[in-house]
GUTIRO-551733 format. One record per residue: x, y, z of N, C-alpha, C in turn; residue number from 1; residue in one letter. Coordinates in steps of 0.1 Angstrom, whole numbers. Example, Ala and Ser with C-alpha at 12.3 -4.5 7.8 and 13.67 -1.06 7.14 Angstrom:
   n.u   n.v   n.w  ca.u  ca.v  ca.w   c.u   c.v   c.w   n res
   132   -57    78   123   -45    78   132   -33    78   1   A
   128   -22    71   137   -11    71   129     0    79   2   S
This chain:
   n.u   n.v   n.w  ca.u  ca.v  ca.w   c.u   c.v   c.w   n res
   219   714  1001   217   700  1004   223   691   993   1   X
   219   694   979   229   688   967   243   684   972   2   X
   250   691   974   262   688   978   267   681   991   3   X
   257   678   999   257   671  1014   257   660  1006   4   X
   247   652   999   241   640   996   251   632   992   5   X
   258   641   979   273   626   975   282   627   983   6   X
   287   636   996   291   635  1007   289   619  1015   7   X
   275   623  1015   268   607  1026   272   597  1018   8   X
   266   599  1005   264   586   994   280   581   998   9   X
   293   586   998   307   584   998   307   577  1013  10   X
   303   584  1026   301   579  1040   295   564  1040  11   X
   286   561  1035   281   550  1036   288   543  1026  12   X
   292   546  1012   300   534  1003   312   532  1011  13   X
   315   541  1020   328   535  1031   326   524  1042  14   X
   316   528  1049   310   522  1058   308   504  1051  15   X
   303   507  1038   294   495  1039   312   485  1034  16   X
   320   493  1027   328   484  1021   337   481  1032  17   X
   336   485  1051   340   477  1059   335   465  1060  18   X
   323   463  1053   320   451  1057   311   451  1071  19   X
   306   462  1076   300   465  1092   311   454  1098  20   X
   326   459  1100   331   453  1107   328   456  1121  21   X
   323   467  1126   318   468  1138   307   465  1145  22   X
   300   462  1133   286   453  1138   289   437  1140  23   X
   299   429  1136   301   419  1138   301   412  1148  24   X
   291   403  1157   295   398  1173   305   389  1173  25   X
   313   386  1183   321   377  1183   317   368  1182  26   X
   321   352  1179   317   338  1182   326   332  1189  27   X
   317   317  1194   326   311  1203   325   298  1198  28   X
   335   292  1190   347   295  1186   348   305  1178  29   X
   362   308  1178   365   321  1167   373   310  1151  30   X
   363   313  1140   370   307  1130   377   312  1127  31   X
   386   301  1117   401   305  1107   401   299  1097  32   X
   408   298  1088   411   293  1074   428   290  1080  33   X
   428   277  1078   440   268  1077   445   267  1058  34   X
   465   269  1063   461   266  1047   482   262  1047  35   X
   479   250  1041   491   235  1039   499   247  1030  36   X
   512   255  1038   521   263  1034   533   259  1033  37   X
   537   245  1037   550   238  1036   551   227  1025  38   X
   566   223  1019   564   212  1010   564   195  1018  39   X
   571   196  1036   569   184  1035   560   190  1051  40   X
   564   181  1061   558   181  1073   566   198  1081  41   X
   548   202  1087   549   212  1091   558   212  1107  42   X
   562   223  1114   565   218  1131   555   230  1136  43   X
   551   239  1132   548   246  1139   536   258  1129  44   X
   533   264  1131   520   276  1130   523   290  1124  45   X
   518   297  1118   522   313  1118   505   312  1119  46   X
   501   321  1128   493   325  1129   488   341  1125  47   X
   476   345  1117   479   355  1106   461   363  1115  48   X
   473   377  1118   456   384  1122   457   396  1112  49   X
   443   398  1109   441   406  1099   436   418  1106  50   X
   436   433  1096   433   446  1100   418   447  1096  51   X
   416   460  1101   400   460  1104   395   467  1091  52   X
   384   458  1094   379   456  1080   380   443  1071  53   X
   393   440  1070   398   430  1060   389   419  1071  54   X
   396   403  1062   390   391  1065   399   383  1065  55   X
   400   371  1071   412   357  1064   413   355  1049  56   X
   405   361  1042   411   359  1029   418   372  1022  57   X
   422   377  1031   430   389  1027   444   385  1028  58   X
   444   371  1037   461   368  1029   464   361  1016  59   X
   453   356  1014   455   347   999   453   359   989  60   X
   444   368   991   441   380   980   457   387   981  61   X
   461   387   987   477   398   990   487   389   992  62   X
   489   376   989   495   371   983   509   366   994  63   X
   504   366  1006   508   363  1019   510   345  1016  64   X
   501   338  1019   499   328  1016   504   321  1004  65   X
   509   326   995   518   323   983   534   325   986  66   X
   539   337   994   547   341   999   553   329  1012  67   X
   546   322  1017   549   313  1031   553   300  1021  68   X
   542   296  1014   546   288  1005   559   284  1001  69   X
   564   294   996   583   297   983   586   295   994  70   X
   589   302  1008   596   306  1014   599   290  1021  71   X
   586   283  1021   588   268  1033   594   271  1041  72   X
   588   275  1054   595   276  1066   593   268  1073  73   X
   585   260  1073   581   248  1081   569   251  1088  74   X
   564   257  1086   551   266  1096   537   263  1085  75   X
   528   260  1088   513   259  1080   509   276  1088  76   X
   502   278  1075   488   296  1084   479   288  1086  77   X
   475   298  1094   462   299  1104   460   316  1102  78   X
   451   315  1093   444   328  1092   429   332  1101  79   X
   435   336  1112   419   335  1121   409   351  1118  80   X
   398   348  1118   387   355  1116   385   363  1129  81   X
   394   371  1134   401   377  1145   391   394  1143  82   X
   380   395  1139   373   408  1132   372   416  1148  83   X
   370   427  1147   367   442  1156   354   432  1166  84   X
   342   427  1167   341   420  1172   349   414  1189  85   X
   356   410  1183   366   403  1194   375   416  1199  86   X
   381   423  1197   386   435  1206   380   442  1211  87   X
   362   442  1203   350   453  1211   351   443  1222  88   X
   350   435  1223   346   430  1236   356   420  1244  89   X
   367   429  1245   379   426  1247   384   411  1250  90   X
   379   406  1240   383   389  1242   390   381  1232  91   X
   392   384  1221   408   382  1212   415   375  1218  92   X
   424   383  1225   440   373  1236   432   360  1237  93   X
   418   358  1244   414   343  1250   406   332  1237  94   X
   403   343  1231   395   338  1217   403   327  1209  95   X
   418   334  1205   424   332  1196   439   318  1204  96   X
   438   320  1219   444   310  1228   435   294  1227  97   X
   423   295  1232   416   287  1232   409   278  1218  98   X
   408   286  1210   402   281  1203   412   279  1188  99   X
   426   289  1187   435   285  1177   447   276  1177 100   X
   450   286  1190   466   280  1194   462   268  1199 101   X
   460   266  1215   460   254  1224   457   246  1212 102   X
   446   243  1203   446   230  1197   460   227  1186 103   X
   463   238  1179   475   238  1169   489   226  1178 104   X
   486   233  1193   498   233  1199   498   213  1205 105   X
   480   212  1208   479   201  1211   482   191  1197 106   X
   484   191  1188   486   187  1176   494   185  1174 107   X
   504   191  1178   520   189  1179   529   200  1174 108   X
   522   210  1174   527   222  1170   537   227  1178 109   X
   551   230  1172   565   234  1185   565   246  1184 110   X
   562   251  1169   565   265  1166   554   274  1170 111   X
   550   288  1170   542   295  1168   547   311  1167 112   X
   546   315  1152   546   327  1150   537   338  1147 113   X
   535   345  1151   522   352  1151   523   365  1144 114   X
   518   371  1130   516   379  1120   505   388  1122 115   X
   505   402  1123   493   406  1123   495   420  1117 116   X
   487   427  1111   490   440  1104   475   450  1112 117   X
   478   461  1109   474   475  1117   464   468  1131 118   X
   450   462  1130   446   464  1144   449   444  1144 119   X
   453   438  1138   461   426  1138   473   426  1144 120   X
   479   441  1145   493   439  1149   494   441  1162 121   X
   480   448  1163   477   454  1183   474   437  1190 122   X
   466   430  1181   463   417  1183   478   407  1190 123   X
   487   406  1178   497   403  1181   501   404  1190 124   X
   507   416  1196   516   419  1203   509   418  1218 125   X
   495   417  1215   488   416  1227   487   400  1233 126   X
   485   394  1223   485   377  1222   501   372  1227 127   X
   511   382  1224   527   378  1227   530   381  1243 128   X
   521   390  1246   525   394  1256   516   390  1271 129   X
   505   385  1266   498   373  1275   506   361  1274 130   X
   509   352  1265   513   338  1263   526   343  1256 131   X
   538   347  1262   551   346  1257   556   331  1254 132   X
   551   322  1265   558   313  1264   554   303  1253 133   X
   537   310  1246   537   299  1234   541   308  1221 134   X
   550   317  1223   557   328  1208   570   324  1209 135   X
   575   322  1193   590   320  1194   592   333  1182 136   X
   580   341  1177   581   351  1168   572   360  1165 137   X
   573   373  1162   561   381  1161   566   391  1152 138   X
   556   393  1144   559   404  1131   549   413  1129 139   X
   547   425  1133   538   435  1129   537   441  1119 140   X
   527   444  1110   530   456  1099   522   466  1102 141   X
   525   479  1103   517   488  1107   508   487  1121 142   X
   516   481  1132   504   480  1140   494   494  1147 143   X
   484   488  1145   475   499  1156   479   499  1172 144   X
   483   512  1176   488   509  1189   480   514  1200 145   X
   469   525  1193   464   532  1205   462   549  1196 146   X
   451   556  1201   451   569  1195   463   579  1200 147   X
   461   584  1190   475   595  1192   473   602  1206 148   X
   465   604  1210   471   612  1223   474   604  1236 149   X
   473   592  1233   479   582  1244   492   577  1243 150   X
   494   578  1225   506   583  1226   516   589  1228 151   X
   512   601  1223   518   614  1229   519   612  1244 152   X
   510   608  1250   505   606  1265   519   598  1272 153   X
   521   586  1264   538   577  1269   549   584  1264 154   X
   548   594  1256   564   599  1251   562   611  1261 155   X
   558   617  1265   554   629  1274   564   622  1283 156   X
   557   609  1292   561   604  1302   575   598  1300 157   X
   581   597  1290   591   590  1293   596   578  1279 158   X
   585   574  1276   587   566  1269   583   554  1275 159   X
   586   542  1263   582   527  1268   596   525  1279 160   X
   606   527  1276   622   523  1284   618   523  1297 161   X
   609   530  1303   606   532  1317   596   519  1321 162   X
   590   514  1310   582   499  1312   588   488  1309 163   X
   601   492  1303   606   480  1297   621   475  1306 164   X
   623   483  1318   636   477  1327   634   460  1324 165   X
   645   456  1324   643   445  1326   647   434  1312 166   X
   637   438  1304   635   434  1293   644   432  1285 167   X
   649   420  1277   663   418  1270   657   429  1259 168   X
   667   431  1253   669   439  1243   676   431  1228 169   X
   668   437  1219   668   430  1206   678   438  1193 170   X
């Protein structure tokens, strides 16, 4: 039993240092942390979804937000509070439409690029591919795409090329 116990003790210092990102309920609205990343007037958004576990301030701690800054691209973040929450209850895509974008957009927002890393990046590409017509950009790092054997499951079959006829190519 000795040897089980700093096993658990290790189980739960993991657990808790997600933060019970899985205990989290969604809200309605879904918050964000806005943050003035241009030197003059912005035109448009990068919208920033974080990986599970992390939080919106995981761009300013990682130096994301420092990074947009130098770069001035004309875009202000929107780091939304996008947590496990909102994909347990498969409502993210509408969460992050209604309550981030539409107002960014009613604002006068022309741009919108959308950033997201591991289950941020499933986020992304999920949010791009409901509302293409409010994306003029999408950047994944590491995205979460699905467990490996659903993977394996599309390369068995063929691949994505067999979903993608049609599709300009980049």
């Amino acid at each position: 039993m000795s040897g089980q116990f700093p096993a658990f003790l290790i189980l739960i210092s993991a657990w808790l240092g997600t933060g019970c990102a899985f205990l989290r309920a969604a809200e309605n609205p879904m918050a964000a942390v806005a943050h003035d990343t241009t030197s003059g007037d912005a035109d448009g958004v990068v919208l920033l979804l974080h990986g599970f576990g992390d939080g919106p301030d995981h761009f300013v701690e990682h130096r994301f937000i420092e990074l947009l800054r130098r770069a001035d691209v004309g875009l202000d973040a929107l780091a939304a509070d996008a947590h496990y929450g909102y994909y347990r209850e498969g409502i993210v895509v509408d969460r992050l439409r209604l309550d981030l974008v539409a107002p960014a957009l009613a604002t006068g927002a022309r741009r919108l690029w959308v950033v997201g890393m591991s289950m941020g990046g499933f986020g992304s590409l999920a949010y791009a591919t409901r509302h293409s017509q409010d994306v003029e950009g999408v950047i994944v790092l590491a995205p979460y795409l699905g467990p490996d054997d659903l993977i394996e499951e599309i390369v068995a079959a063929g691949g994505l090329d067999l979903l993608a006829e049609g599709w300009p190519r980049v």
